[in-house]
KOLKEGU-262159 format. One line per field, with one value per residue (C-alpha): residue in three letters; residue number from 0; x, y, z. Coordinates in steps of 0.2 Angstrom, whole numbers, plus 5000, padded with zeros to 4 digits. Each point is the difference from the previous one (the first is absolute). Example, Ala and Ser with C-alpha at 12.3 -4.5 7.8 and 13.67 -1.06 7.14 Angstrom:
BEGIN
code = c(ala / ser)
pos = c(0 / 1)
px = c(5062 / 5006)
py = c(4978 / 5017)
pz = c(5039 / 4997)
This chain:
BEGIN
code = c(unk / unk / unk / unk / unk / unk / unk / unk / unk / unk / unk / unk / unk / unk / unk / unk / unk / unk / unk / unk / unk / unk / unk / unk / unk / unk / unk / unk / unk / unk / unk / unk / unk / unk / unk / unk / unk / unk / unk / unk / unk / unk / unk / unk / unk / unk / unk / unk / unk / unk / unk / unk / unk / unk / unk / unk / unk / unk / unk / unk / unk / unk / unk / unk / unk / unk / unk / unk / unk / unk / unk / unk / unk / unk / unk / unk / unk / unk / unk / unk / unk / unk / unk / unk / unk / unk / unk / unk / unk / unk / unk / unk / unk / unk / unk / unk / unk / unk / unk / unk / unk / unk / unk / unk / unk / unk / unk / unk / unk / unk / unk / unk / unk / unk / unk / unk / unk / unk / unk / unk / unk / unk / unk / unk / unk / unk / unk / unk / unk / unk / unk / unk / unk / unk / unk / unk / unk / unk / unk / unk / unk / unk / unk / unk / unk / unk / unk / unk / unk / unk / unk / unk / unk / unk / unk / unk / unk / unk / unk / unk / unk / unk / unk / unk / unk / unk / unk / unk / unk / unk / unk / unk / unk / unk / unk / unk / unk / unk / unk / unk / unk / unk / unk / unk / unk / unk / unk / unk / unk / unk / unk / unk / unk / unk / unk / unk / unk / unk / unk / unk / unk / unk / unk / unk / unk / unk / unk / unk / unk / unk / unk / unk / unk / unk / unk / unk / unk / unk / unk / unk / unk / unk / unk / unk / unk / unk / unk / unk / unk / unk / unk / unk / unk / unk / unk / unk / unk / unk / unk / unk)
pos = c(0 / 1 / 2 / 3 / 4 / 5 / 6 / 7 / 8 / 9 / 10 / 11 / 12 / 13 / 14 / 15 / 16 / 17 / 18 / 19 / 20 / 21 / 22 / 23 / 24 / 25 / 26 / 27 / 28 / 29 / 30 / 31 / 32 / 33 / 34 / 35 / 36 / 37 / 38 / 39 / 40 / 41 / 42 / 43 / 44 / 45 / 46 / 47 / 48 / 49 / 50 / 51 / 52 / 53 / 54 / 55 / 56 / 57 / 58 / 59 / 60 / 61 / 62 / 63 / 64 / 65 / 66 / 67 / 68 / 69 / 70 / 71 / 72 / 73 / 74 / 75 / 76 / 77 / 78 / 79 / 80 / 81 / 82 / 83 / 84 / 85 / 86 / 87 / 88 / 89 / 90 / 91 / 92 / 93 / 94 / 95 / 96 / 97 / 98 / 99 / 100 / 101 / 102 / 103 / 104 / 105 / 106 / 107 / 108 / 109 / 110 / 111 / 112 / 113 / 114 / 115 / 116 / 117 / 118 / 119 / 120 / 121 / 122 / 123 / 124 / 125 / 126 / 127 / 128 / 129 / 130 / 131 / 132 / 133 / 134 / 135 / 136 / 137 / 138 / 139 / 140 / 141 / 142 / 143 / 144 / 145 / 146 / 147 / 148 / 149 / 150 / 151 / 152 / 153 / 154 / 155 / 156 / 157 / 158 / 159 / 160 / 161 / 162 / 163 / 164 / 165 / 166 / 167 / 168 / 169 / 170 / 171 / 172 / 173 / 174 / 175 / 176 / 177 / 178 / 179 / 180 / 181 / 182 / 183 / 184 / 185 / 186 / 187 / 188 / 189 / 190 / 191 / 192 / 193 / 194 / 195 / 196 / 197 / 198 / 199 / 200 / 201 / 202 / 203 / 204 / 205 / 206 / 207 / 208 / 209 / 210 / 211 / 212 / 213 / 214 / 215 / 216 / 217 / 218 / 219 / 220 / 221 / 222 / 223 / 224 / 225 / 226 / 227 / 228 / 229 / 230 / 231 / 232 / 233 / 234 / 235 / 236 / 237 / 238 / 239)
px = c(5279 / 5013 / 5018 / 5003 / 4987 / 5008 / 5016 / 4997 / 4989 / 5014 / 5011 / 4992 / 5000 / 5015 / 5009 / 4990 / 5009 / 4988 / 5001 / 5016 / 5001 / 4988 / 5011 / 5014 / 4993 / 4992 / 5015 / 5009 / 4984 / 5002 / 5017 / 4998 / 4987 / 5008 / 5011 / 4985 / 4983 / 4992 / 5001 / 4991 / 4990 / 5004 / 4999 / 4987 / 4988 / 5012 / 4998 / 4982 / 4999 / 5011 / 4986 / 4988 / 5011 / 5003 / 4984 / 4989 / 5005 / 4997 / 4985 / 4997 / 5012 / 4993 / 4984 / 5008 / 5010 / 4991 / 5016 / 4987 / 4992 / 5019 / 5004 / 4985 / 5004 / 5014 / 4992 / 4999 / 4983 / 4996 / 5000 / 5019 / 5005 / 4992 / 5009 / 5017 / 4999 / 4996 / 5014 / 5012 / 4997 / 5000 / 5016 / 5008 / 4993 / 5007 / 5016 / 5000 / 4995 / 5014 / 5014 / 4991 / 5003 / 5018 / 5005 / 4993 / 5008 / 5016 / 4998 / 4997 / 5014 / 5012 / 4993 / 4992 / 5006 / 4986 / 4990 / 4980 / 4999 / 4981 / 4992 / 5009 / 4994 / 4983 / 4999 / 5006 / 4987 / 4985 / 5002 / 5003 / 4984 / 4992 / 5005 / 4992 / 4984 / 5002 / 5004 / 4987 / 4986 / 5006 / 5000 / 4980 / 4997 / 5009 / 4991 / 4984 / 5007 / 5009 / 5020 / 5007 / 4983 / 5004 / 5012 / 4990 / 4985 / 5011 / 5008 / 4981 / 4993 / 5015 / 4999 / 4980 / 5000 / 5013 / 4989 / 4984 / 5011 / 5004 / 4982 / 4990 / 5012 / 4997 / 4981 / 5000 / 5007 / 4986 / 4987 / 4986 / 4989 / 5011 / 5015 / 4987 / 4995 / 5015 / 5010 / 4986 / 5006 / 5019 / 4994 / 5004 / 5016 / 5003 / 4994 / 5011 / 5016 / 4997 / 5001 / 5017 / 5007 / 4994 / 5003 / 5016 / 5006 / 5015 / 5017 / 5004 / 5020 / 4998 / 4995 / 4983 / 4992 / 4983 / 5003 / 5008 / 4987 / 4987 / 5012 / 5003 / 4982 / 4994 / 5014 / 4992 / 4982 / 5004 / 5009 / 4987 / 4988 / 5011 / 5003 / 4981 / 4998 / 5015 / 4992 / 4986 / 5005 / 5000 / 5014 / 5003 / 4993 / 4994 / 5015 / 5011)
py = c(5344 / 4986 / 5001 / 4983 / 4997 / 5015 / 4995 / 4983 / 5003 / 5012 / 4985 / 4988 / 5010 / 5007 / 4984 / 4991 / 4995 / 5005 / 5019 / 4999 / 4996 / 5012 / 5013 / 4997 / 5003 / 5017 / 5006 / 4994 / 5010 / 5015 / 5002 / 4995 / 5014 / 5015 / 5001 / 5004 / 5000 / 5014 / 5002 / 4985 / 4996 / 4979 / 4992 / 5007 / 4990 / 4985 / 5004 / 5001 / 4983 / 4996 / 5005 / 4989 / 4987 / 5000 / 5008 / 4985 / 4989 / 5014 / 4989 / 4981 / 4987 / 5004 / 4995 / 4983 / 4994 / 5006 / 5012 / 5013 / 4991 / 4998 / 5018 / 5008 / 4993 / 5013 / 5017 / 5004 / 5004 / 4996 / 5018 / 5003 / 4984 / 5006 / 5015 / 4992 / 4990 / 5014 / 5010 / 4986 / 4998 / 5018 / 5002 / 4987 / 5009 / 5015 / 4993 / 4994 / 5017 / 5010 / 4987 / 5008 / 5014 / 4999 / 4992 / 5012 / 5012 / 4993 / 4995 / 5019 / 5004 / 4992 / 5003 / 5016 / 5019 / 5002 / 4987 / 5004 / 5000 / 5009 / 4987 / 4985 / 5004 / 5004 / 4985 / 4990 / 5009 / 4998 / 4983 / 4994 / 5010 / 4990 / 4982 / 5007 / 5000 / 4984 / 4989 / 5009 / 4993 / 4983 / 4999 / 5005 / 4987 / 4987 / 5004 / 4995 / 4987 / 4986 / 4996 / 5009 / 5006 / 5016 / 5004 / 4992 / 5012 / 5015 / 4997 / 4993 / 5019 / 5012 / 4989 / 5001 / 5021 / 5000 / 4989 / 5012 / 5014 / 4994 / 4995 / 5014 / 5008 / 4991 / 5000 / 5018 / 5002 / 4989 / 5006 / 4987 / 5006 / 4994 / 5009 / 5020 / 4996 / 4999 / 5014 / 5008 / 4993 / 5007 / 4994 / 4981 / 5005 / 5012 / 4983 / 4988 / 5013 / 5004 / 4981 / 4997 / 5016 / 4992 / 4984 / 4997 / 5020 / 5003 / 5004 / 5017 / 5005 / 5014 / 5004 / 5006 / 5001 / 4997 / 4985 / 4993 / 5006 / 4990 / 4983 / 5001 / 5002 / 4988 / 4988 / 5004 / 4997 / 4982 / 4994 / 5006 / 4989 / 4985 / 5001 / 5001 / 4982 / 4992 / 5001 / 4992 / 4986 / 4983 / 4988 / 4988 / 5008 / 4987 / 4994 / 5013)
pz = c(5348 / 5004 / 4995 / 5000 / 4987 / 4992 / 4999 / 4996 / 4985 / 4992 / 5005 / 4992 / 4985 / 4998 / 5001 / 4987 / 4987 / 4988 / 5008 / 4999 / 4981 / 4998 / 5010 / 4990 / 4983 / 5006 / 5005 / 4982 / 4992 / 5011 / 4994 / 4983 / 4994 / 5011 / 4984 / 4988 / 5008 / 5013 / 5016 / 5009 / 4983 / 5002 / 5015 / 5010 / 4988 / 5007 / 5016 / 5000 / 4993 / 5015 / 5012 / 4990 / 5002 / 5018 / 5006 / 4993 / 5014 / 5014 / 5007 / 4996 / 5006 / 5018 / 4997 / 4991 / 5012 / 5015 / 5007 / 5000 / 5016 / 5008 / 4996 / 5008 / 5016 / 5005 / 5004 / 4981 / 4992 / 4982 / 4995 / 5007 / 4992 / 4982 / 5002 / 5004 / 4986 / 4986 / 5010 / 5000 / 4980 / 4996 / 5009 / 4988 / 4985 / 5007 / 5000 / 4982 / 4994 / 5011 / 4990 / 4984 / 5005 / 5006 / 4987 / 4985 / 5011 / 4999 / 4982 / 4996 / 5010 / 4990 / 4981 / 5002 / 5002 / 5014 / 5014 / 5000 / 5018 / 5000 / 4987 / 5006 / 5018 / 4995 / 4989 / 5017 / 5010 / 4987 / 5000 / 5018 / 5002 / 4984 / 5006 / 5018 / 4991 / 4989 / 5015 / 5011 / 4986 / 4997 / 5020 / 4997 / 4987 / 5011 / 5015 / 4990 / 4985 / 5002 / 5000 / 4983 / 4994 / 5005 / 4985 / 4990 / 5004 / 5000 / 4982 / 4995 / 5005 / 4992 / 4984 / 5000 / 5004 / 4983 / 4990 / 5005 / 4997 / 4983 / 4995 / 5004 / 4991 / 4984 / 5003 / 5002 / 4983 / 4991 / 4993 / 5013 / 5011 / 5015 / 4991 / 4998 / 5020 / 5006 / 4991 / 5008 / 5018 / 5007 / 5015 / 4993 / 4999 / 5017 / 5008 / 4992 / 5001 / 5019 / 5005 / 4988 / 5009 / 5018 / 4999 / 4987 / 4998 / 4991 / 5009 / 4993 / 4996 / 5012 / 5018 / 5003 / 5015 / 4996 / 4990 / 5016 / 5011 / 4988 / 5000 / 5021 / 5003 / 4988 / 5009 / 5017 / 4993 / 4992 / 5017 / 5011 / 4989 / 5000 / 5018 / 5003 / 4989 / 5008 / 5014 / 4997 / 4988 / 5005 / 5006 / 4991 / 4984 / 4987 / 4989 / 5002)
């Protein structure tokens, strides 16, 4: 990987205005609900929206201003600059999720009679893994959509898993045929809940390995993909 694509993505990030705002009011919010809510319970949802955010623009303008061409000059394959871009984005997010943590922390410090040191830190450590894996699939989608589509598609797929989700449960409680085969077929819904636990799983409130485990290598799968279409995708591509 390259540092200085590293280090210029997380600084291009962190110094957005828009980060910053964003920063700002998760640090408000973090403070806010250590007075009544539990341990972690608010802002990882915020920082995952973060990683959507952010991780939508991992791949794109390259391809529609040309730098891509420029870049790839300097010893630096497209596979280590794909890398240094999703590191140099998660690295930001991480930092959004560390001031969430520091400043619940600090919030339950000062209003409560003892600091939840283990949830806190296994909220922080769920969800740097979580946004890990968000960032890694719109980095995927972008390597094969696109500027932008990427969250677009994401969003598209979690909403249309909930929708099935929901619908095959109200057609299992008619009284149709569709509804007497499928109350006959679990297997519907093994399918359906294995690809929602894959692809969007829920950051738990405590540490637990295999969850991790099943996040980090579903990361590593998702970046080995989008490494193997960025290296095959066209410069320029179409109207990007």
């Amino acid at each position: 990987m390259s540092g200085v694509v590293i280090a210029e993505t997380f600084r291009r990030h962190v110094t957005n205005i828009g980060f910053i705002a964003y920063l700002a009011l998760l640090a408000i919010l973090s403070l806010g609900v250590s007075v009544f809510n539990r341990p972690a319970s608010v802002w990882p949802t915020l920082v995952t929206l973060l990683a959507l955010i952010t991780g939508s623009g991992a791949i794109g303008p390259e391809f529609s201003s040309g730098t891509l061409q420029l870049i790839l000059v300097k010893p630096l394959t497209r596979a280590s600059y794909l890398l240094s871009r999703v590191t140099g984005i998660v690295l930001a997010v991480w930092l959004a999720a560390a001031v969430c943590a520091v400043f619940e922390l600090t919030g339950r410090a000062l209003w409560s009679e003892g600091v939840p040191f283990l949830p806190i830190g296994a909220g922080l450590l769920n969800i740097m893994a979580d946004t890990i894996l968000a960032i890694s699939l719109l980095a995927l989608l972008g390597s094969i959509t696109r500027a932008y589509f990427n969250v677009a598609i994401y969003v598209g797929v979690m909403a249309t898993l909930w929708v099935t989700e929901v619908a095959v449960g109200f057609i299992r409680q008619s009284s149709s045929a569709l509804g007497r085969l499928l109350a006959n077929r679990k297997s519907v819904d093994l399918v359906l809940s294995a690809i929602d636990r894959n692809l969007f799983p829920e950051v738990l409130p405590a540490f637990d390995p295999k969850w991790l485990v099943l996040v980090l290598s579903n990361a590593a799968v998702a970046l080995l993909l989008a490494c193997l279409a960025f290296r095959g995708r066209e410069v320029p591509y179409g109207a990007d």
